[in-house]
DOVEXPA-253287 format. One record per atom (N, C-alpha, C): z, x, y; residue in three letters. Coordinates in steps of 0.05 Angstrom, whole numbers, plus 5000, padded with zeros to 4 digits. Layout:
<vomars>
ZXYala...
</vomars>
This chain:
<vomars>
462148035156unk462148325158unk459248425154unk458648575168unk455648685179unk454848925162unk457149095160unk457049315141unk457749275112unk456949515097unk457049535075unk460249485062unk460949355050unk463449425032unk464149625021unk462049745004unk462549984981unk459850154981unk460450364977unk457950414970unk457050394938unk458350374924unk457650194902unk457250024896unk455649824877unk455649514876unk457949314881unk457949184882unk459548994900unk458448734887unk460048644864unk459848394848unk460748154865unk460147914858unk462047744856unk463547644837unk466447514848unk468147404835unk467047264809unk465247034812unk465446884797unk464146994766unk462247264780unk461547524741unk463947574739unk466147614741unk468947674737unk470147564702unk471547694687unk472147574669unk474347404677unk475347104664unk477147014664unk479147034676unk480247184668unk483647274681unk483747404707unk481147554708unk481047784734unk480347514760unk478847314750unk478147104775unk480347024778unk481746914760unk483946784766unk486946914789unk486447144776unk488347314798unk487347434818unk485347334828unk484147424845unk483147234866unk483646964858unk483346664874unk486446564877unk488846804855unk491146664873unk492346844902unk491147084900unk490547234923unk488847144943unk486947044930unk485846954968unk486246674977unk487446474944unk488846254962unk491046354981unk492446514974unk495146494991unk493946745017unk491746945013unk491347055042unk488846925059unk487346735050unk485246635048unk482646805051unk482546995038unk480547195036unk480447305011unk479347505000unk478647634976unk479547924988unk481348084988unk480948335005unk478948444986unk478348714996unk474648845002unk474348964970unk477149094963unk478149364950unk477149154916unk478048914911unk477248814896unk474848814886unk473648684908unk470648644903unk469548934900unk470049174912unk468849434907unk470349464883unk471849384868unk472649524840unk471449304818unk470749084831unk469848874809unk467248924787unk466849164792unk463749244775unk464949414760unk467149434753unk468349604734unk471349364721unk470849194710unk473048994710unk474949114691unk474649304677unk476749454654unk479149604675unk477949744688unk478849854712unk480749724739unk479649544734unk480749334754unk483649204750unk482549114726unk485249004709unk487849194711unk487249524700unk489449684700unk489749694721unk488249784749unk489449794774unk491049584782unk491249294782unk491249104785unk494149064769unk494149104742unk497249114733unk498949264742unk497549614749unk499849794759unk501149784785unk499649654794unk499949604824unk502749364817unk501249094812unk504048954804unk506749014796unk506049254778unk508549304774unk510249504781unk508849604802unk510449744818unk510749554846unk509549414861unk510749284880unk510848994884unk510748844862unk511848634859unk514348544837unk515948804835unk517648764814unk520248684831unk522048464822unk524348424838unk525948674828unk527448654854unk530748854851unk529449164863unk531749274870unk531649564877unk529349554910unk527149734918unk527049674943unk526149484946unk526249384978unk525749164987unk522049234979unk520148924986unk517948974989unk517049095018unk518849035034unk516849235066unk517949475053unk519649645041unk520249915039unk517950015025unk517749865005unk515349954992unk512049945007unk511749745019unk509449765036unk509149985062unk511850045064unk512050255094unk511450545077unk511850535047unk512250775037unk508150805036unk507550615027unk503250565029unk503150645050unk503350555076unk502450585105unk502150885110unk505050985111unk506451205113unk504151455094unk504251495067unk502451615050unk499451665055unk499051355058unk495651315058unk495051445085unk496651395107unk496451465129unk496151825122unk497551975117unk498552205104unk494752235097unk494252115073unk491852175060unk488952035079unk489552035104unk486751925115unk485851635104unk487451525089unk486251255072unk485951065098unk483850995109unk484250705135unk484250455118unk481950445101unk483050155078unk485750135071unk486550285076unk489650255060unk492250265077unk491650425102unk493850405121unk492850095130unk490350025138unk489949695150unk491449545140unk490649525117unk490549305090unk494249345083unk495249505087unk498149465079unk499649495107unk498349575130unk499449575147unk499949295161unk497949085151unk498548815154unk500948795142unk500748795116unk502048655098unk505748795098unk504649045107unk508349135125unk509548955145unk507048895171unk507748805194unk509748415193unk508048335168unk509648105147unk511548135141unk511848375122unk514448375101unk516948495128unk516048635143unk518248685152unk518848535183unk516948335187unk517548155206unk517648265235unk515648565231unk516148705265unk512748825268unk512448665284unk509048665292unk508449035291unk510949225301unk509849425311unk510449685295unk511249565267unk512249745252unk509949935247unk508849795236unk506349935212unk504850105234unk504149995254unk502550225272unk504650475280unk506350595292unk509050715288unk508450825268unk509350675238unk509250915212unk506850995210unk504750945213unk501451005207unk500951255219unk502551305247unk500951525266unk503251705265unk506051635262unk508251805264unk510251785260unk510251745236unk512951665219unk515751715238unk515651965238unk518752145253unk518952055270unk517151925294unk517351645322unk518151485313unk517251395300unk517851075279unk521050935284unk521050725292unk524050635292unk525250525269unk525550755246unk526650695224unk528550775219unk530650595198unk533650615196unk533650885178unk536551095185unk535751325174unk535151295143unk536151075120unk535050995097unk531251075096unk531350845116unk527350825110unk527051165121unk527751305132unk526351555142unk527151755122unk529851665106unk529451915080unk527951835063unk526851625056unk524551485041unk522251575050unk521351505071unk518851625069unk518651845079unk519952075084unk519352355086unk519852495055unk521052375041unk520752315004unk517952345001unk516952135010unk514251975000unk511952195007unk512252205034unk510452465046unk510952735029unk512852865021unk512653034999unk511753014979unk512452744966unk511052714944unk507252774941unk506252604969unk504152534970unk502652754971unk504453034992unk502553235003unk503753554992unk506253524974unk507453764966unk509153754945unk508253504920unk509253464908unk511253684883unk509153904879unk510154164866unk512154314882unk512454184902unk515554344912unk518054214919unk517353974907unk519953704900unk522153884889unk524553784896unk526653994875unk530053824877unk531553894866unk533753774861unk534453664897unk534953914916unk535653774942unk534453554951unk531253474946unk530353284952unk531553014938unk532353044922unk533952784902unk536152684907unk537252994920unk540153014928unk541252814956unk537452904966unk538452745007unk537352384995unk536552374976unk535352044973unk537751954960unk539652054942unk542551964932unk543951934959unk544852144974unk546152085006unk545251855019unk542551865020unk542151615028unk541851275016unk543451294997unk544051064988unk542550964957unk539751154951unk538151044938unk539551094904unk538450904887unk538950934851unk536651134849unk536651154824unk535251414808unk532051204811unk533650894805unk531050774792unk529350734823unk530550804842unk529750704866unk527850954874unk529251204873unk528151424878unk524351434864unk525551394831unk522751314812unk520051194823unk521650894835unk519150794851unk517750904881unk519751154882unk518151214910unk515751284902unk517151494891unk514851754879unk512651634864unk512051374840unk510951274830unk508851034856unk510750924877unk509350834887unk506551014906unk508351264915unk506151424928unk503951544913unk505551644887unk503351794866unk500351504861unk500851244859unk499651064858unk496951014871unk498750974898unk497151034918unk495351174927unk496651464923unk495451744922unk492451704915unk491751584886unk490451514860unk488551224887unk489451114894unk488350884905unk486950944927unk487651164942unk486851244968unk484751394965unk484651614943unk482751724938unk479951564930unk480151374914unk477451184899unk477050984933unk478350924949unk478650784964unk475150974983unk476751144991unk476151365003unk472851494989unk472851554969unk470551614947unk469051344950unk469451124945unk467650914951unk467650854975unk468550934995unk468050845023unk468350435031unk470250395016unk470550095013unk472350155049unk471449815055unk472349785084unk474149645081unk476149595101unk477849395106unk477149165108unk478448885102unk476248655111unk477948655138unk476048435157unk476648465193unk479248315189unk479148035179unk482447925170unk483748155176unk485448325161unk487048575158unk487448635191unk486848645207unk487248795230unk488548625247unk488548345245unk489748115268unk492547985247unk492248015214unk494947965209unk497248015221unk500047875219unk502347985229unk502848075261unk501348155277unk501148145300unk502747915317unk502047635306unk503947455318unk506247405321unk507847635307unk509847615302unk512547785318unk514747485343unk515747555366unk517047855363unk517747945377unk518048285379unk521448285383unk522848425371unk525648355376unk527048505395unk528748415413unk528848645438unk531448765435unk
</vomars>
């Protein structure tokens, strides 16, 4: 990559304390890269860590939504908030979890096009409130995510995953961190179902 990462310093891994390398080499063993967002937060490793936990535990927790729901709910938001590190970078990682090369581009530019089951579309037009009108959330909005199937605890992680994000997109955005080029050819290979 030719350009800048961050416009902030941009450490390497191996100044990293302990634990932060270590979770951060089992990430790029299994994507074989380091994504970008790391290394632009690695000069702040206190910081890192909490982002790094909250993130975990909002979308690597078993039970309640699936992991593409939750990644379509990133695409969907970040997209919402101008974030391109973040629609790329999860827009791969949707095009995986949900095993359809053409999802994540669809939710990125136009959710309401998007060929999502009416579930995923009361979800993320949730999420888009949350993201862009959160102060006018109100009981009916809770009311159409119960109709549509969701738990309270399910509802929780919308709003927490977007408010998250929200938080991620912005520093994303403020540091001008890039996508790595990886991110854009993920998932793509993946047959198209007719």
């Amino acid at each position: 990559m030719s350009k800048a990462i961050s416009r902030f310093p941009v450490v390497g891994v191996d100044t990293l304390p302990e634990d932060l390398a270590a979770r951060i080499k089992v990430i790029s063993d299994k994507s074989g890269f380091v994504p970008n967002v790391f290394l632009a937060m690695a000069h702040r490793p206190d910081e890192l860590r909490a982002f790094m936990d909250y993130h975990d535990a909002l979308m690597e927790k078993p039970g309640g939504l699936s992991k593409a729901e939750r990644e379509m709910i990133v695409v969907a938001t970040s997209a919402a908030n101008d974030c391109q590190y973040c629609v790329v970078a999860h827009g791969a990682i949707l095009r995986i979890r949900a095993k359809n090369p053409q999802i994540a581009d669809q939710v990125a530019v136009n959710w309401r096009k998007a060929d999502l089951t009416p579930r995923e579309a009361a979800m993320v037009q949730y999420a888009i409130k949350v993201a862009l009108k959160a102060q006018e959330i109100g009981p009916e909005d809770h009311a159409a995510l119960v109709a549509a199937g969701f738990t309270q605890d399910e509802i929780w992680d919308i709003g927490a995953i977007t408010a998250f994000f929200g938080m991620s997109n912005r520093i994303v955005n403020m540091a001008t961190i890039r996508p790595n080029d990886e991110f854009y050819s993920l998932g793509r290979d993946i047959p198209i179902k007719g």
